[in-house]
Steps between C-alpha positions, in 0.01 A plus 500: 500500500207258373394370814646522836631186540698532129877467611472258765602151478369204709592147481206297541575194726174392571273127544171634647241682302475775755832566485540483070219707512623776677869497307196550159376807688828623484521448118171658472647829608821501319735250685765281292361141683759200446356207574765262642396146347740233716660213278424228423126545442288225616277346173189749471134270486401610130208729500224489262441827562568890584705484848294804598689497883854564327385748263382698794748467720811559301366751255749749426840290599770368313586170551862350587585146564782418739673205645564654838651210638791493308791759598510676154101527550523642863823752373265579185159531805703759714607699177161522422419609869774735522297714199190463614282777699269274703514126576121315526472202633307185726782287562607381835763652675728241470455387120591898468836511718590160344522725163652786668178688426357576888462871560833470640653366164276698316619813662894406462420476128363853465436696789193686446326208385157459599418170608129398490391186636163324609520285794247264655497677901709758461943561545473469882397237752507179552243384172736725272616219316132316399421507124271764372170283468241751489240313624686429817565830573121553440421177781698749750308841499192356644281631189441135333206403780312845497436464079221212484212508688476319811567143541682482151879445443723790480537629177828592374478831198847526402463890449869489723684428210384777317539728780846390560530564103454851511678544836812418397472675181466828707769396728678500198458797386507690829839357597576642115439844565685478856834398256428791271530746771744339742698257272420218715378139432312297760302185514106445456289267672171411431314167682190379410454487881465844508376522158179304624503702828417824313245347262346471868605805579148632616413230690857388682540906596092452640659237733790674578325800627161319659619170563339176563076531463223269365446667218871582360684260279249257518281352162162663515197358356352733240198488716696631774655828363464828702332682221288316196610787287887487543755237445097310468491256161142369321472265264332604171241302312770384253717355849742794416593682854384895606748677740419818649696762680273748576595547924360788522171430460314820581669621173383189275216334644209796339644378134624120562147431645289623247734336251464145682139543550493592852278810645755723623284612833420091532502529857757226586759626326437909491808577705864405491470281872183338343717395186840409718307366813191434596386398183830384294398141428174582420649767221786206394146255425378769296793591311558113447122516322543828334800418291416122424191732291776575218778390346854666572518677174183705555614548901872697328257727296257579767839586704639695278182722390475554875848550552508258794835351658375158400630221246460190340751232570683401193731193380817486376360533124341850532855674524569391168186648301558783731521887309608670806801240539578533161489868495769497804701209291426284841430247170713523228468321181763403296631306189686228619712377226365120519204515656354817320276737681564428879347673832705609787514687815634839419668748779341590847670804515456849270719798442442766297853557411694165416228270622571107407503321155527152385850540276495094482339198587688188727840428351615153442763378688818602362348704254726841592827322617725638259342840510520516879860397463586728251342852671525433821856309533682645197574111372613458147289272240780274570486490853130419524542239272824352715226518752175312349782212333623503867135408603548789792201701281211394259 
């Protein structure tokens, strides 16, 4: 074996990115991903360029279009269920039964199937039917508010979504390795409820265990954190952003002062209370006038010839230039056959035996009908093309 995913099929029947994206992982790591493309296709805006979005999240799939409505379409749908291993998907609950495709249908089709599917709240209660919105399920676990700093509207991240990506790719591949052993198929939920809920996860369990205080899941002003050198964040000369996370400040302070110009035996700030208590604004005003002295690029080099747990802030462009994300293939570059040499995120996650590749880039739709047909159903040249004059595939 290749990879570990290599002979396992999943039919991709996905609209959100989250979802798409975590049918790619699959791909990444071996998986045969069909992506189910409904007929008729609504007209496509043209795009002058690279649709960067698609050729990340439906890298290594095939593509098969499919008029499910029709009852050739939903016969040819269930044949292609009946074959495959796993079953991805974000539709609701009743588009799915409607096509005889709900974990129950699913299951009657092959019974070991595992059925993978990202909800909005969850399979139980009463909001079990709401779309999966992400940043609705965000509004509900209380995180939005504590982001900004006071006084400012909450600010919504959308980290869920990828959370909930990688969650039900594991779920996936847990509930794969339960079949291997016990020969048993089952059905996967992921929400983006609870997706968001663990991107929280250090701050909702906080509550859970301390409860309600002044202090806890409320926005803090930077001038108000506990300690100026943890979870503290200075702007540079060049408005670029330090954070530090240095809490234990006995350990850092003989170092991070004499790198910030400070006297380390300064006498308002020579013990840990001093830095945390009595004096923690007063060490916050000097901070603030220490790093304004230099630009962010010099702070990251004093940081790292002192080997302090500090930073600089970057933007969304410093990835990209990035050798340590190239060097992990976080950033992949690649020759796209129209658009030439193209930048993309690579894959989060390494093995050392059968780690991920990129065997293709986003399929157009259609583009592996026939082939799909042919080694996964068995059909004859003649019957696919009965099919596509028949307007059932394209």
């Amino acid at each position: 074996m290749d990879r570990p995913l290599d002979d396992v099929v999943v039919i991709d029947l996905t609209r959100l990115f989250c979802t798409s994206l975590g049918a790619a992982f699959l791909g990444d790591f071996g998986a045969r991903v069909v992506r189910l493309e409904p007929l008729p296709q609504k007209a496509a805006r043209t795009a002058a360029g690279w649709n960067h979005e698609a050729d990340l999240i439906h890298r290594n799939k095939e593509s098969l279009a499919l008029d499910v409505r029709s009852g050739q379409g939903m016969a040819l749908l269930h044949e292609l269920v009946a074959k495959a291993d796993v079953l991805l998907t974000d539709w609701s609950a009743p588009e799915l039964a409607a096509l005889g495709i709900d974990h129950a249908g699913a299951s009657a089709l092959r019974a070991d199937i595992v059925f993978g599917r990202l909800s909005g709240f969850g399979p139980q209660g009463p909001d079990s039917g709401l779309p999966p919105i992400d940043e609705l399920a965000a509004a509900r676990t209380g995180m939005m508010p504590i982001l900004p700093q006071p006084g400012q509207p909450p600010v919504y991240t959308g980290a869920g979504a990828m959370h909930s990506t990688a969650m039900l790719a594991f779920g996936v591949v847990t509930a794969l390795l339960h079949r291997a052993v016990s020969g048993e198929g089952q059905a996967v939920d992921v929400s983006l409820f609870g997706a968001n809920m663990y991107g929280a996860a250090l701050d909702i369990q906080a509550f859970l265990a301390i409860g309600k205080g002044d202090r806890l899941l409320n926005p803090i002003s930077r001038l108000d954190v506990s300690n100026p050198m943890s979870g503290a964040l200075y702007r540079s000369a060049d408005g670029r952003w330090v954070t530090l996370t240095m809490p234990d400040t006995d350990r850092w302070w003989p170092v991070f002062s004499a790198a910030v110009g400070i006297a380390a035996d300064d006498a308002r700030f020579d013990t840990h209370d001093k830095r945390t208590e009595s004096h923690r604004l007063e060490l916050i005003h000097a901070l603030e006038a220490a790093f304004a002295t230099r630009p962010g690029g010099d702070w990251r080099r004093v940081f790292m010839e002192k080997q302090l747990s500090a930073d600089v802030i970057e933007r969304f462009d410093y990835p990209a230039a990035d050798p340590q994300a190239r060097a992990n293939r976080y950033i992949l570059e690649l020759e796209h056959p129209s658009f030439g040499t193209v930048k993309s995120l690579g894959f989060p996650v390494f093995l050392s035996e059968g780690t991920a590749r990129l065997d293709r880039l986003a399929p157009c739709i259609g583009q592996h009908t026939s082939q799909v047909l042919r080694d996964l159903l068995g059909y004859s040249e003649d019957a696919i093309h009965a099919c596509r004059s028949a307007g059932v595939v394209a």
